[in-house]
GULOGU-542137 format. One record per residue (C-alpha): residue in three letters; residue number from 1; y, x, z negated. Coordinates in steps of 0.5 Angstrom, whole numbers, padded with zeros to 4 digits. Each point is the difference from the previous one (the first is absolute). Layout:
N
@type: Ala	seq: NUM	c2: Y	c1: X	c3: Z
...
END
This chain:
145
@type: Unk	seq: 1	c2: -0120	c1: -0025	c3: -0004
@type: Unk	seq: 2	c2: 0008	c1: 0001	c3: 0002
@type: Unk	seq: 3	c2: 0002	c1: -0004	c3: 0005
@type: Unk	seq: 4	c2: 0006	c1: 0004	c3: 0001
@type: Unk	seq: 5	c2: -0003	c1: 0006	c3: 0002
@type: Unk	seq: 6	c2: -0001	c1: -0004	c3: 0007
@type: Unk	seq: 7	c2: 0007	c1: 0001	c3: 0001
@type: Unk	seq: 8	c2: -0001	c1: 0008	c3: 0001
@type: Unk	seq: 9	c2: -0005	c1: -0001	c3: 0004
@type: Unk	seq: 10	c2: 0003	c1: -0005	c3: 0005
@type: Unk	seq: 11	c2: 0006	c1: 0003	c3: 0001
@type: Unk	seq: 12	c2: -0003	c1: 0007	c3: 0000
@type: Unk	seq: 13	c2: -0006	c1: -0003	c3: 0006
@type: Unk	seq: 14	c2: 0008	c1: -0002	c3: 0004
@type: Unk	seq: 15	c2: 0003	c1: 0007	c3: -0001
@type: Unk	seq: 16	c2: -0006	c1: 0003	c3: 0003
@type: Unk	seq: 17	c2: -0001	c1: -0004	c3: 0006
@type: Unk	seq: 18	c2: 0009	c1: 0001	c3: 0000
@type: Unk	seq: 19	c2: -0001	c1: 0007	c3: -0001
@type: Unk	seq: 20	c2: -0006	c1: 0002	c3: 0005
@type: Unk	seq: 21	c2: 0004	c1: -0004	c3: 0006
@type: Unk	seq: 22	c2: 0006	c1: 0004	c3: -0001
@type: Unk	seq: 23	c2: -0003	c1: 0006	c3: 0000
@type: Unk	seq: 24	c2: -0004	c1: -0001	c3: 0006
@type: Unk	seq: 25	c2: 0006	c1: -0003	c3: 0003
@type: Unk	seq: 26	c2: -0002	c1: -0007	c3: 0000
@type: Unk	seq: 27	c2: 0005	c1: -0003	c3: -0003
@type: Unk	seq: 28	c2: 0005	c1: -0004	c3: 0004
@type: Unk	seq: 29	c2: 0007	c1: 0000	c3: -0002
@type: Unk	seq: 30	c2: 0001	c1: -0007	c3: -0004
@type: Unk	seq: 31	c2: 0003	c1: -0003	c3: -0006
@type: Unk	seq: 32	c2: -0005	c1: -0001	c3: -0004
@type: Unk	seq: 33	c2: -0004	c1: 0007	c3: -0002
@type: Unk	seq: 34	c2: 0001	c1: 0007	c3: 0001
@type: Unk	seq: 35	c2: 0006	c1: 0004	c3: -0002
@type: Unk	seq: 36	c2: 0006	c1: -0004	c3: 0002
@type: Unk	seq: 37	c2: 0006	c1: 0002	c3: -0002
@type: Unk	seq: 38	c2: 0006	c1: 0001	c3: 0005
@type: Unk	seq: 39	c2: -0002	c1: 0007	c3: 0002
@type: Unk	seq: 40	c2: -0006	c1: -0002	c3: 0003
@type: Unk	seq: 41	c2: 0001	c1: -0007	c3: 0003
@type: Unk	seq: 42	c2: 0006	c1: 0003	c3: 0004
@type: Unk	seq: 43	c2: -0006	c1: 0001	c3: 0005
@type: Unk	seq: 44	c2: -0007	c1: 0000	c3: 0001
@type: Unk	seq: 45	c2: -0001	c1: 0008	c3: 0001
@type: Unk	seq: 46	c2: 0004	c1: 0000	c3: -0007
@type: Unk	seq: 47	c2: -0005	c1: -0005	c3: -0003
@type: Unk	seq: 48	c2: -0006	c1: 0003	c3: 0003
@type: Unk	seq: 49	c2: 0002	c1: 0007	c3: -0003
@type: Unk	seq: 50	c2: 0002	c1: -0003	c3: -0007
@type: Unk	seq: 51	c2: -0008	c1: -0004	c3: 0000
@type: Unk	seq: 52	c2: -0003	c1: 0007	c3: 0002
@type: Unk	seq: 53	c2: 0003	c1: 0004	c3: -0005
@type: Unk	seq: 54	c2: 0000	c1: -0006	c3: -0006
@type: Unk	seq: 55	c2: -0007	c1: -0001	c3: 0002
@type: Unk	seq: 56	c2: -0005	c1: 0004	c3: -0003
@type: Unk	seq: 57	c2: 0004	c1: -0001	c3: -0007
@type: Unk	seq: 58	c2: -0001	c1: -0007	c3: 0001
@type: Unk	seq: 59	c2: -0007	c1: 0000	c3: 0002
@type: Unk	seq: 60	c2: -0001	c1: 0005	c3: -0007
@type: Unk	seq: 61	c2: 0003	c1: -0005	c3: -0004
@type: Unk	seq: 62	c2: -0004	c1: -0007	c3: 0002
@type: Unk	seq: 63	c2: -0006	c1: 0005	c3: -0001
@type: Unk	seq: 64	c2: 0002	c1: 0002	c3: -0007
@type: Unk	seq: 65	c2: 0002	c1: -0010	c3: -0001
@type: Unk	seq: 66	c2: -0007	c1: 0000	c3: 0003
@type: Unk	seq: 67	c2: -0003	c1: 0005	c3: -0005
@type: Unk	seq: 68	c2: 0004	c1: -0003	c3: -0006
@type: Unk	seq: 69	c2: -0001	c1: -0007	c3: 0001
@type: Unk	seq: 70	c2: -0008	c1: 0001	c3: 0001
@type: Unk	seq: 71	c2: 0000	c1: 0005	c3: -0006
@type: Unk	seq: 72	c2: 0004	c1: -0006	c3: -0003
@type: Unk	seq: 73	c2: -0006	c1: -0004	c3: 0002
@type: Unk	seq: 74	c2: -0005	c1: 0002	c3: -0002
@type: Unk	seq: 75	c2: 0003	c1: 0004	c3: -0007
@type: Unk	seq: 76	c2: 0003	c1: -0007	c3: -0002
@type: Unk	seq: 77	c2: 0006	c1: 0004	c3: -0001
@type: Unk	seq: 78	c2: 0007	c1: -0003	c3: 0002
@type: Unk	seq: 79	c2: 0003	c1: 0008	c3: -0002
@type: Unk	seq: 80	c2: -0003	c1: 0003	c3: 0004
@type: Unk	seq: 81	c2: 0002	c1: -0004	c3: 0006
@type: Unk	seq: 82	c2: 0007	c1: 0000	c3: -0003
@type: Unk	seq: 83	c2: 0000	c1: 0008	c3: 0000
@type: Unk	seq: 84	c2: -0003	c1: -0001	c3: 0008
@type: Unk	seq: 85	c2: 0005	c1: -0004	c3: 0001
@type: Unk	seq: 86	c2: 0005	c1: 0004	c3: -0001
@type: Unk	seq: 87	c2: -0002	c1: 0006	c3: 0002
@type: Unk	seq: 88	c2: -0002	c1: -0005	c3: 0006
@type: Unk	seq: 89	c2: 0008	c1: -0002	c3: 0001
@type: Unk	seq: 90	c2: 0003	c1: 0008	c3: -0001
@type: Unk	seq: 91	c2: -0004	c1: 0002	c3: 0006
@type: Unk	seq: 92	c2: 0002	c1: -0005	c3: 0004
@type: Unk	seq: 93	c2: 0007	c1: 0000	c3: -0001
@type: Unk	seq: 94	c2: 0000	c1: 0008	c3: 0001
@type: Unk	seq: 95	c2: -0003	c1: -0001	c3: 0006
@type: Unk	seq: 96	c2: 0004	c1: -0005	c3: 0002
@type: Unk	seq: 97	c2: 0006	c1: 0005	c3: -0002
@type: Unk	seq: 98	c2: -0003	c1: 0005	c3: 0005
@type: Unk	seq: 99	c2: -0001	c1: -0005	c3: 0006
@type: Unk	seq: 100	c2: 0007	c1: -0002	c3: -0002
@type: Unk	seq: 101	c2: 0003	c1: 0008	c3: 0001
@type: Unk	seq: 102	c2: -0005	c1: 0001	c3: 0006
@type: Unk	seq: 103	c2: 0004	c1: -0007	c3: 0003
@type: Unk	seq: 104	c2: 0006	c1: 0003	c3: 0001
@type: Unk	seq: 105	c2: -0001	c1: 0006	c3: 0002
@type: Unk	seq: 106	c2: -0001	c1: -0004	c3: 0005
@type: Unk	seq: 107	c2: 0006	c1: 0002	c3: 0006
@type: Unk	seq: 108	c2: 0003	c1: -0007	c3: 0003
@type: Unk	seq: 109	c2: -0003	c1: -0002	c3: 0006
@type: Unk	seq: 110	c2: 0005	c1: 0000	c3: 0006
@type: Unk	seq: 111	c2: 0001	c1: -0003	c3: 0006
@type: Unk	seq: 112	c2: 0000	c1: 0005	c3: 0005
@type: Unk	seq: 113	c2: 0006	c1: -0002	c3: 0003
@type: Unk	seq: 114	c2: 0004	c1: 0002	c3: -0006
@type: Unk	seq: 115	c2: -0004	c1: 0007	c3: -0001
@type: Unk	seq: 116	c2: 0002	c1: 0002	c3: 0006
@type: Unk	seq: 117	c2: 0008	c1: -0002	c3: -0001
@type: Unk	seq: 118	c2: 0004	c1: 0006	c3: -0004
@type: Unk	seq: 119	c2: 0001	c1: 0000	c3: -0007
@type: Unk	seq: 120	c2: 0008	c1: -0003	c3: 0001
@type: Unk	seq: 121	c2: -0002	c1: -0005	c3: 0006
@type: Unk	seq: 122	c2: -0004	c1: -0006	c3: -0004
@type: Unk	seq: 123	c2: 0001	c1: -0006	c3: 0004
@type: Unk	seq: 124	c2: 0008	c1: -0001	c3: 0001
@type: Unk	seq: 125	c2: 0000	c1: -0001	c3: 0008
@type: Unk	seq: 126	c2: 0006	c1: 0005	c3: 0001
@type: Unk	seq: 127	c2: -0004	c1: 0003	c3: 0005
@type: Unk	seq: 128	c2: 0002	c1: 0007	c3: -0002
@type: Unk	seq: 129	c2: -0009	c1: 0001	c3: -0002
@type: Unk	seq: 130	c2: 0000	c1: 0001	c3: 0008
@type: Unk	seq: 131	c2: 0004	c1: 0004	c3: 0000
@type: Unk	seq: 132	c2: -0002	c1: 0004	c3: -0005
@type: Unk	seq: 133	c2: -0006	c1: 0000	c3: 0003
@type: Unk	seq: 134	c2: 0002	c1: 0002	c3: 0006
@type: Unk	seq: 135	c2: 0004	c1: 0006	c3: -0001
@type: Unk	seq: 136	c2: -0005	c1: 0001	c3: -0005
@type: Unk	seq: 137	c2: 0004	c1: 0001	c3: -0008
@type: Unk	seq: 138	c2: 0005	c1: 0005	c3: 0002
@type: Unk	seq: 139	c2: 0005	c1: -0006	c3: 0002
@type: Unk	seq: 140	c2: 0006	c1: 0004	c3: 0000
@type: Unk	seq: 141	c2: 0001	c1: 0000	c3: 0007
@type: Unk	seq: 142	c2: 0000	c1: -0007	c3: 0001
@type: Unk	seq: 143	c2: 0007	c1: -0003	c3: 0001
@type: Unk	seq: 144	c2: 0003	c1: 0006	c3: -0003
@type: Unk	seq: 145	c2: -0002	c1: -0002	c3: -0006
END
């Protein structure tokens, strides 16, 4: 019997509890699991659509470590588990490549102040947003300008 056949099916049990969270948008936004990448810790929306995308992928490839290492158990084969293992790794990556893309299709979230000033008006207390706003964006008749 191969003890390393353990190594799929534990790691495989893990990414299916982490896949099945996502996808039933359970997960919350941490440092430790899920897809975290830049993308998709820049807000809790972007991390919850990443780990809804990525969580089926996920969830598939901890039943194919679980399937594997418990083949690799019973069968006394360590190639096996090996071969579930990798196939166990592909199907996560690409799933946490998926949830990545999903991730930063996500727009920014923008304070809602800053939504409502002009594309030119950012913050610079020049006081030319109120006016803008009040003559509406035809400002060429404020100050002969």
């Amino acid at each position: 019997m191969h003890l390393l056949a353990l190594v799929p099916l534990v790691v495989g049990s893990a990414l299916v509890v982490v896949g099945l969270l996502g996808l039933l948008e359970r997960l919350p936004r941490n440092r430790f699991v899920g897809v975290r990448t830049p993308a998709t810790l820049r807000s809790d929306r972007a991390f919850l659509v990443a780990n809804k995308v990525a969580g089926l992928p996920v969830a598939v490839a901890g039943a194919v470590g679980v399937a594997s290492g418990a083949l690799g158990l019973l069968a006394s084969s360590l190639v096996l588990a090996a071969v579930g293992f990798a196939g166990l790794v592909g199907i996560a990556v690409a799933g946490g490549m998926l949830g990545h893309r999903a991730g930063e299709a996500v727009p920014d979230e923008k304070p809602a102040q800053e939504r409502a000033l002009p594309d030119g008006c950012r913050g610079c207390a020049c006081g030319g947003c109120e006016i803008s706003r009040s003559v509406g964006s035809d400002v060429t008749r404020v100050g002969g300008e």
